[in-house]
N, C-alpha and C positions, 0 to 999 in steps of 0.2 A: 603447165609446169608442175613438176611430181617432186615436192621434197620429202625427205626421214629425216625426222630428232630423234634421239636418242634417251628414251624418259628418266632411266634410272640416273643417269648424271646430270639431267636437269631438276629431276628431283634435289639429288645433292648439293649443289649451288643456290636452289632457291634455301633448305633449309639452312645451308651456309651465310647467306645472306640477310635470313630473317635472326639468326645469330651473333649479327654481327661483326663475322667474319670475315676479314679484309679481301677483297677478291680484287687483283689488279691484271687480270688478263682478260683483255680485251680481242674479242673474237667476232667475225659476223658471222658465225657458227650460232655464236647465242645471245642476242641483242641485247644490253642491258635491259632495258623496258621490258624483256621478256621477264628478268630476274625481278628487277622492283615492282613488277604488277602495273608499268604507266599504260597498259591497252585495258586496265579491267574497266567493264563496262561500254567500250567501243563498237564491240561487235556484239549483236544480239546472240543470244543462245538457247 
């Protein structure tokens, strides 16, 4: 299975988030865990 994200806008959301910035849409486009960082460290790199 072959997905695409889209960086420049997940860019913007992480640094929206790291802001503080209320984000209440909810997508499975972009999983929150992607945003708050819960896989770092999961997957080796």
């Amino acid at each position: 299975m072959e997905g695409y994200l889209a960086l420049g806008p997940l860019a913007m959301a992480c640094l929206a988030y790291d802001a503080q910035f209320p984000i209440d849409v909810e997508s499975p486009y972009i999983p929150r865990e992607l945003l708050n960082r819960a896989w770092l460290g999961e997957f080796p790199t």
